[in-house]
C-alpha positions in Angstrom: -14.2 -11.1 -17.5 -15.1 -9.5 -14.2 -18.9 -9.4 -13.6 -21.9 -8.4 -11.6 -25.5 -8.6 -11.9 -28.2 -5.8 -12.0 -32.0 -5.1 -11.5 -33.9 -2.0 -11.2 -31.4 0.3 -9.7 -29.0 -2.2 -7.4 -25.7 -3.5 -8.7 -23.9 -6.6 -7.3 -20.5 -7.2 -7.6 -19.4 -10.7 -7.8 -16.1 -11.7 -6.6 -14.7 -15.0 -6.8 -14.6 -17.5 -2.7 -17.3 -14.2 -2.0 -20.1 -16.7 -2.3 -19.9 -15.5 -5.8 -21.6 -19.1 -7.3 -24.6 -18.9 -4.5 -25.2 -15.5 -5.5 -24.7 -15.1 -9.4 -27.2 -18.3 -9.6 -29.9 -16.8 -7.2 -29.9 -13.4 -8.6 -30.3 -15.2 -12.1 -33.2 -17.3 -11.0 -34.8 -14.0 -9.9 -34.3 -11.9 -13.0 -30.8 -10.0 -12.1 -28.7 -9.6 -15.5 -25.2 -10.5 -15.6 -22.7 -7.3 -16.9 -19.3 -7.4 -17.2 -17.7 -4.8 -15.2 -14.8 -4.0 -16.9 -16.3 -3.1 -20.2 -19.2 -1.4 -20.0 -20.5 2.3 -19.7 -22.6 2.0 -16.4 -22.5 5.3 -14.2 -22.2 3.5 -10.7 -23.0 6.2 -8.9 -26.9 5.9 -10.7 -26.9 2.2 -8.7 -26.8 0.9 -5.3 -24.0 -1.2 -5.2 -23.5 -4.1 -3.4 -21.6 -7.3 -2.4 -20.0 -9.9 -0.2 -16.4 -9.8 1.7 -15.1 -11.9 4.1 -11.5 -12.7 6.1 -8.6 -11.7 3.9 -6.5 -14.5 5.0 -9.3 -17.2 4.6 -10.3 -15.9 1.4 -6.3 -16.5 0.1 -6.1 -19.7 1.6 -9.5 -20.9 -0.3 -8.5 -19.2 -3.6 -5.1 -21.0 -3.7 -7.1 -24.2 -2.5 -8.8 -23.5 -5.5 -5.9 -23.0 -7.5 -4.2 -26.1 -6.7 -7.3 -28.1 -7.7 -7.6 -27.0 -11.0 -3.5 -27.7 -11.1 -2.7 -31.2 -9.3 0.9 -31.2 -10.5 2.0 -28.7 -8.0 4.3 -30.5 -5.9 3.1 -29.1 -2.1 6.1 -31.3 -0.5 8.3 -29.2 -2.3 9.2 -26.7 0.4 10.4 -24.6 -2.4 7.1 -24.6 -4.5 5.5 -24.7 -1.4 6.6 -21.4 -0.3 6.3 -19.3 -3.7 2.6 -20.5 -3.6 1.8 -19.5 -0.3 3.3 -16.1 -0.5 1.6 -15.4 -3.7 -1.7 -15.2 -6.1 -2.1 -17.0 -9.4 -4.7 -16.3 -10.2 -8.5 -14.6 -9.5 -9.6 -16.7 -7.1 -6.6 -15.7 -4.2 -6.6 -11.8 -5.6 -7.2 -8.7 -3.4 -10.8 -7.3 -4.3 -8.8 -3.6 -4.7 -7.1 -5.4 -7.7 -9.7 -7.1 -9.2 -12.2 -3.8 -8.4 -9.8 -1.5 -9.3 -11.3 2.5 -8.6 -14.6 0.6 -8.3 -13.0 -0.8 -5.1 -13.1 2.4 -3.4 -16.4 3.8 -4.0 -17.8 4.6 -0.8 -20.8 4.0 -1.7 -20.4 0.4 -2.0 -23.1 -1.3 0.7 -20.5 -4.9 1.9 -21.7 -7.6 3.3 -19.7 -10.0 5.9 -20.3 -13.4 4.5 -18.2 -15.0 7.1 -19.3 -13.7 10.9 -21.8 -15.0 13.0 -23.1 -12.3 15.2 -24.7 -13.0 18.8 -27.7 -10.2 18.0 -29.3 -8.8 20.9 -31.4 -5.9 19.2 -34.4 -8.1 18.7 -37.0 -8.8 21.8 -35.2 -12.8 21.2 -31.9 -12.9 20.7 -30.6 -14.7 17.7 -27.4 -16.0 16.1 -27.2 -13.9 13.1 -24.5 -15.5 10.2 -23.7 -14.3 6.3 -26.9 -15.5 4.9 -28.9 -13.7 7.5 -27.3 -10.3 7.3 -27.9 -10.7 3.4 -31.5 -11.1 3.8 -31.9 -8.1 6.4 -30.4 -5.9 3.3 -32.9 -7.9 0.7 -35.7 -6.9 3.3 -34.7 -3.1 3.9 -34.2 -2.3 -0.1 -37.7 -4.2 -1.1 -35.6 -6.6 -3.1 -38.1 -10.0 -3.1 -35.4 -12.8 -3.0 -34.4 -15.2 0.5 -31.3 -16.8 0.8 -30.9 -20.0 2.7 -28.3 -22.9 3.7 -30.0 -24.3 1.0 -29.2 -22.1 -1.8 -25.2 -22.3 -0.6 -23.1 -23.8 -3.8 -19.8 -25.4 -3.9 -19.5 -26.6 0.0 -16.0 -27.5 0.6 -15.8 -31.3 0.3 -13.2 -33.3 2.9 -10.6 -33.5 0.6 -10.4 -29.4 -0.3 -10.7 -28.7 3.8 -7.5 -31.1 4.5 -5.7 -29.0 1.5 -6.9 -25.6 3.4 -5.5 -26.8 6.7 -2.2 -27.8 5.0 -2.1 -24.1 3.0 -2.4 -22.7 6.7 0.0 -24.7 8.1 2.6 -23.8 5.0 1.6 -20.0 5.6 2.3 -20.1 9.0 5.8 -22.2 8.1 6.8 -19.6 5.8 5.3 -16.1 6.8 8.1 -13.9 8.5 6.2 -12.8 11.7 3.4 -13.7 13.1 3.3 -10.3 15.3 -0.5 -9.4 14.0 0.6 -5.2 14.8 3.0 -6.2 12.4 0.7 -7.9 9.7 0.7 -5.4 7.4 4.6 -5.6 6.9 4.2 -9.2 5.5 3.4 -10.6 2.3 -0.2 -11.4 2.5 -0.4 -8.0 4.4 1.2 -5.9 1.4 -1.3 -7.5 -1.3 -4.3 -7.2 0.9 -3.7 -4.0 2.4 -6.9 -1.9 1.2 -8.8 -5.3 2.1 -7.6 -5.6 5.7 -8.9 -2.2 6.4 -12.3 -2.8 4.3 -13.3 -6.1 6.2 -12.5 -4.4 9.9 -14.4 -1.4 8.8 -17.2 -3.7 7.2 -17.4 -5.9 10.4 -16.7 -3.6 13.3 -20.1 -1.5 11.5 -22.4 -4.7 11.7 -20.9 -5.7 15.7 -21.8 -2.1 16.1 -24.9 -2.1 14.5 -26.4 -5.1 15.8 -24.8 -6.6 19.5 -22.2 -5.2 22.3 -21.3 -9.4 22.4 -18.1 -10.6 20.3 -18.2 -11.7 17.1 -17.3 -15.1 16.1 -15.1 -16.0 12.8 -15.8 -18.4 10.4 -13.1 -20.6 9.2 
C-alpha cells in the first residue's frame, strides 16, 4: 500500500527515505489518520496536500542502502551485481515519487517541502540557519496546524555501518554511470527514472532560496 495521513482539510503524502517514519509517527501522535492512496475515493482537490522531497540522487542511494539491508546476500564485490543494482530500483524505497504518485505526482497544488537543505535565512531581523525541520514548522505555523517538529522527533538515523554502505553505493554509481557531464544528467540512467523529480526538487528548492535568502544553499548528504 501507498499511504498518507489526513486531518481537517490537509493531506500528507508519505513517501518512503522522505522522512516518511518521522512524519507518519508524529502526525499519528497528533490525531492525523492514515489512508491508503491508491484505493480510496478522496477528491484531492477538497485538501491541501502536502509532503517532503529531497535530492534525487541521495534519495536512490539511501533507498538501495535500504534495499541491500533487508537483502545481505547481494554480492557488492561482484562488479556485475554491483552495476545492475546501482543503475536500477527494486523496490519502493529507491522509486521516483512520479511512479509511486502516479497523476497525483503532478498536481500542482501539492505544497513540497525540501527535507534536505539548509538555508542561510536573512529575512528575519537575526539571521538564522534554516534546515528541513525548520521549513516544516514555518508551514505548521502558517496553516494553524498545532504540531513542532524537532531533532528529537527524527527516526531511523543512519547508523555507521548503513553510512559506509552509502559512500560505497556512490562510489559504485560514479564507477558505473556513463557521464558525469551534469548538462548531460538527464541522458543517464538515474536521470531517465528521475526525470519528473529532477525538475520537481530544483523547482521546490530554487522557490524556498528565493523565498527566504539571496545566500547559497547548502546540500545535505
Amino acid at each position: 500500500m501507498f499511504g498518507g495521513y489526513i486531518k481537517d482539510h490537509f493531506l500528507y503524502i508519505c513517501t518512503p527515505k522522505n522522512g516518511s517514519t518521522t512524519f507518519s509517527t508524529l502526525l499519528s501522535k497528533h490525531g492525523w489518520q492514515y489512508v491508503d492512496l491508491v484505493d480510496n475515493e478522496l477528491d484531492y482537490e477538497q485538501f491541501n496536500v502536502w509532503g517532503h522531497i529531497t535530492n534525487p540522487d541521495n534519495r536512490h542511494t539511501k533507498g538501495l542502502a535500504e534495499y541491500l539491508r533487508l537483502n545481505p546476500d547481494i554480492d557488492l564485490s561482484n562488479d556485475s551485481v554491483a552495476k545492475m543494482l546501482v543503475t536500477g530500483i527494486f523496490d519502493g524505497h529507491a522509486a521516483s515519487l512520479s511512479m509511486l504518485l502516479g497523476p497525483l505526482f503532478f498536481l500542482p497544488t501539492i505544497q513540497w517541502i525540501p527535507l534536505d537543505i539548509k538555508i542561510n535565512n536573512f529575512t528575519r531581523d537575526t539571521p538564522v540557519i534554516l534546515n528541513g525541520n525548520d521549513l516544516t514548522n514555518e508551514f505548521f505555523i502558517m496553516n494553524g496546524i498545532n504540531i513542532r517538529v524537532t531533532d528529537a522527533d527524527i527516526e531511523n538515523t543512519a547508523d555507521k555501518k548503513n553510512l559506509e554502505l552509502r559512500q560505497k553505493i556512490i562510489e559504485l554509481k560514479n564507477k558505473f554511470n556513463p557521464t558525469t557531464d551534469p548538462t548531460q544528467y538527464n541522458s543517464t540512467w538515474l536521470g531517465s527514472y528521475y526525470r519528473f523529480d529532477n525538475l520537481l526538487y530544483a523547482e521546490v528548492t530554487e522557490k524556498y532560496y528565493k523565498s527566504h535568502t539571496k545566500k547559497s544553499i547548502s546540500w545535505l548528504n
